[in-house]
C-alpha positions as a Python dict, from the first residue, in 0.01 Angstrom:
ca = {
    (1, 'X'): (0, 0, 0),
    (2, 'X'): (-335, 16, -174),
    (3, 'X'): (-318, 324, -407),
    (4, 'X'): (-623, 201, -626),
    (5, 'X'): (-747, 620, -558),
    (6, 'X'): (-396, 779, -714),
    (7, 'X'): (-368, 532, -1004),
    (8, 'X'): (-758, 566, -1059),
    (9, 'X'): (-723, 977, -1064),
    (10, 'X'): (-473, 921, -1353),
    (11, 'X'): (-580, 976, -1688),
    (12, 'X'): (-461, 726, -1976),
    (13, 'X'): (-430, 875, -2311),
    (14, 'X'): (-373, 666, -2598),
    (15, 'X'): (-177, 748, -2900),
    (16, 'X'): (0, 1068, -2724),
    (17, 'X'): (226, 1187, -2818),
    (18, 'X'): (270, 978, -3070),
    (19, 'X'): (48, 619, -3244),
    (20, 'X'): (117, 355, -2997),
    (21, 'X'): (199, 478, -2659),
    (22, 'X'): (-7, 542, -2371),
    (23, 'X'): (81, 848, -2168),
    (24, 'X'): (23, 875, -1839),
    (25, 'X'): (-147, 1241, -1796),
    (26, 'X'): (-125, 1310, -1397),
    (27, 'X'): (-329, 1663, -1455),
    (28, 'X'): (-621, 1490, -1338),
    (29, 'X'): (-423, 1368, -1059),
    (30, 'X'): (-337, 1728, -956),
    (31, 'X'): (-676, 1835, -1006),
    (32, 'X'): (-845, 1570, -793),
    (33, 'X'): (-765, 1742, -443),
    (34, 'X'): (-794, 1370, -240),
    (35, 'X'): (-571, 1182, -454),
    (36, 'X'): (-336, 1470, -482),
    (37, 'X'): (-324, 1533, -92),
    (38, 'X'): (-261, 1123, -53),
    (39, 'X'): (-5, 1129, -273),
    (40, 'X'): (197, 1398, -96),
    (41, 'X'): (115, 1244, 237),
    (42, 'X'): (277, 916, 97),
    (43, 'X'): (567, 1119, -6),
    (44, 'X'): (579, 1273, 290),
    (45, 'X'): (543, 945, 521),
    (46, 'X'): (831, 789, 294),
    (47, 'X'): (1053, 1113, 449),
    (48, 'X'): (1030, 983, 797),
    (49, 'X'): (1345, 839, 927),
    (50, 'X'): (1553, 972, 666),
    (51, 'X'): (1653, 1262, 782),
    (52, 'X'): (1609, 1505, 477),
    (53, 'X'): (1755, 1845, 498),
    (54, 'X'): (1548, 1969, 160),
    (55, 'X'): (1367, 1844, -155),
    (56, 'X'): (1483, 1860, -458),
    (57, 'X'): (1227, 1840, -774),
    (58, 'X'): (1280, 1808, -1124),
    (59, 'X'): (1153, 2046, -1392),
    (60, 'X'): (892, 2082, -1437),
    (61, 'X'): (567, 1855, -1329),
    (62, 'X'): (799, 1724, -1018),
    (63, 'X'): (803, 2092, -917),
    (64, 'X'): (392, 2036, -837),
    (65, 'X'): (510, 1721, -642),
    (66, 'X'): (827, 1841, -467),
    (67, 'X'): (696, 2186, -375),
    (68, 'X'): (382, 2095, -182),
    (69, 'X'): (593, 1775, -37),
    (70, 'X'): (852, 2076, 71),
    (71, 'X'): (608, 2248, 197),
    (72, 'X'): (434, 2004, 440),
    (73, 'X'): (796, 1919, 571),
    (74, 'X'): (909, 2318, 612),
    (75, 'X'): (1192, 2238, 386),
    (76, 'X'): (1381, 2399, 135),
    (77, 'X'): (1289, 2340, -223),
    (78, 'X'): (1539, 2263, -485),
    (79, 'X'): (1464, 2325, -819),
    (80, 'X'): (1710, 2096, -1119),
    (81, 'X'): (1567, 2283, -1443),
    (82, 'X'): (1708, 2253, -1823),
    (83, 'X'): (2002, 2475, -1927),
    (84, 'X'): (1995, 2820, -1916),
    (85, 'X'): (1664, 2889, -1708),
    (86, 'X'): (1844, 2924, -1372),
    (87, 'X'): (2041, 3294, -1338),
    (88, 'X'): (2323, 3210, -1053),
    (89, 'X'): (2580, 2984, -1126),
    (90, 'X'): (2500, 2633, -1174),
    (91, 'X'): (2638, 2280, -1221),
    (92, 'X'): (2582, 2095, -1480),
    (93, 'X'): (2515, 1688, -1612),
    (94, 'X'): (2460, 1538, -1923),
    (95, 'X'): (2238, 1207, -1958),
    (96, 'X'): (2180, 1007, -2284),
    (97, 'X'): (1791, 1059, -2440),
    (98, 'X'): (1718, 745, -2680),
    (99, 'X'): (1841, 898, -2938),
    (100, 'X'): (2115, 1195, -2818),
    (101, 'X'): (2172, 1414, -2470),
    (102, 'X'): (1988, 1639, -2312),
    (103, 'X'): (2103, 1807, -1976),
    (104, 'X'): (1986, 1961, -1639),
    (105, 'X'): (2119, 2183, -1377),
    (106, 'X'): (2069, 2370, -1077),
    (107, 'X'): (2229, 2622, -850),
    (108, 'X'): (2565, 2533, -721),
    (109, 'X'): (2472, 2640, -395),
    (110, 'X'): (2139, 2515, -355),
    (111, 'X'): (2324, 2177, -178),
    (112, 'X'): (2559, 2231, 68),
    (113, 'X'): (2794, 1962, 135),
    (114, 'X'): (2683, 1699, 394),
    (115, 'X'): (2291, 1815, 285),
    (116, 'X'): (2059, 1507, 282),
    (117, 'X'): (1794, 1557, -45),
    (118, 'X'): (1539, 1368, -142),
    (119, 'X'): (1448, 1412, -519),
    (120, 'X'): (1134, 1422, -674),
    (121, 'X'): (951, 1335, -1006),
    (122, 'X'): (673, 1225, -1160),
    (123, 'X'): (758, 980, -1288),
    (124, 'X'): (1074, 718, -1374),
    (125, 'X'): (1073, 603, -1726),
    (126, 'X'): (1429, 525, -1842),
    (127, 'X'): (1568, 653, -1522),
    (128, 'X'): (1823, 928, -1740),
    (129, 'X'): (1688, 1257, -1580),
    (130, 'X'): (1651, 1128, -1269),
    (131, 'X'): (2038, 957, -1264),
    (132, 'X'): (2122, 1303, -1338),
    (133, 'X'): (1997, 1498, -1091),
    (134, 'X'): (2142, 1285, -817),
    (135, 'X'): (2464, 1301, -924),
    (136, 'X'): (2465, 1691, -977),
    (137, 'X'): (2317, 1663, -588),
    (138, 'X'): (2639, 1437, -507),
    (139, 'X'): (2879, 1648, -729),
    (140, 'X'): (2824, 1950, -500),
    (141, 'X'): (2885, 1690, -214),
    (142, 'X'): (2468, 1587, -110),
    (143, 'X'): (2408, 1284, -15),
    (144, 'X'): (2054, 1139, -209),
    (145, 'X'): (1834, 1002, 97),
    (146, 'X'): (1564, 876, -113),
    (147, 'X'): (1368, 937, -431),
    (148, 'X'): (996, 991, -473),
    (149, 'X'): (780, 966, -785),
    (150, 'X'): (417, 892, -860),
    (151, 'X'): (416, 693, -1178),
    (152, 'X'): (701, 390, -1248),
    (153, 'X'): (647, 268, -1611),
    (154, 'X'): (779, -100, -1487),
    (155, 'X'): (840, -202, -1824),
    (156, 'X'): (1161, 34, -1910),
    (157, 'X'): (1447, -66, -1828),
    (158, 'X'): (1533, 250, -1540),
    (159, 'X'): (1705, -3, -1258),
    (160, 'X'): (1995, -42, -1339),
    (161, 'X'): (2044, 332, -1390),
    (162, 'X'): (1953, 414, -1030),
    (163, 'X'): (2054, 100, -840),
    (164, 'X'): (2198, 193, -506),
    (165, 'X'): (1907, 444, -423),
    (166, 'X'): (1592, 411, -279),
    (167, 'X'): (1293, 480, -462),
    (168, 'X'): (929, 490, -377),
    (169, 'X'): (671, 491, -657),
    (170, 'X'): (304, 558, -603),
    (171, 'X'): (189, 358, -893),
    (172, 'X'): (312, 69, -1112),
    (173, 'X'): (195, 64, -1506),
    (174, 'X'): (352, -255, -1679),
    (175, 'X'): (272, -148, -2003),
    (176, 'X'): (224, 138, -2287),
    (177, 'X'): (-32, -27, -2486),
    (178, 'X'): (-328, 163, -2585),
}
């Protein structure tokens, strides 16, 4: 798969947000309308065979992602946000940040048991957020078909977080470097 056009629509900034790292801005992604439409159609191309009942995206740049990917499949859209921005009751999981937690929820009846959901990001970094949203998916007894991001920072060590499920990434970066 030869995405030279969704890596290239990608803007590297160095030194952001702090000296020394590279970030990975995908607003120029979402505002190039070719590479943006190819990236959802890979998304979307990745869905077939797995029988997804909705799409779940993560706050808040894998909303962008996961809403127009819902949207070209006529699926439901679920939306795992930090605490205290949904207003129903929610579930709940803790991951481990670098240095502390952080958490994310979502409505505990957005999955219905036996509900196939594929999640969506932008992108995988240490894998934390991301192991966290599929389990609140599994907690509520979902079943995690797949997982779709654009960007996979190769270099962090993510795998073994989320070994067991299958992941596409768009794009590969092996490094941070400025």
């Amino acid at each position: 798969m030869n995405n030279s056009k969704i890596k290239n629509a990608i803007r590297e900034i160095p030194n952001f947000p702090k000296t020394g790292v590279l970030f990975f801005d995908i607003t120029t992604l979402l505002a190039d309308p070719d590479a943006f439409r190819e990236a959802v159609r890979q998304m979307k191309e990745y869905c077939a065979g797995k029988k997804v009942d909705k799409i779940a995206a993560i706050e808040s740049r894998g909303f962008i992602f996961g809403g127009a990917l819902a949207n070209e499949l006529g699926l439901g859209l679920v939306t795992i946000r930090k605490p205290g921005k949904l207003p129903a009751e929610t579930v709940r999981r803790e991951y481990e940040l670098e240095y502390g937690t952080d958490a994310i929820e979502m409505h505990a009846d957005a999955v219905k048991p036996g509900d196939r959901v594929l999640v969506v990001d932008d992108l995988v970094a240490t894998g934390g957020t991301l192991e966290a949203a599929c389990r609140l998916i599994e907690d509520v007894g979902g079943t995690v078909a797949g997982i779709a991001v654009v960007v996979d920072l190769t270099f962090l060590p993510w795998r073994e977080k989320l070994k067991g499920y299958d992941i596409l990434a768009l794009v590969q970066y092996d490094s941070e470097k400025a």
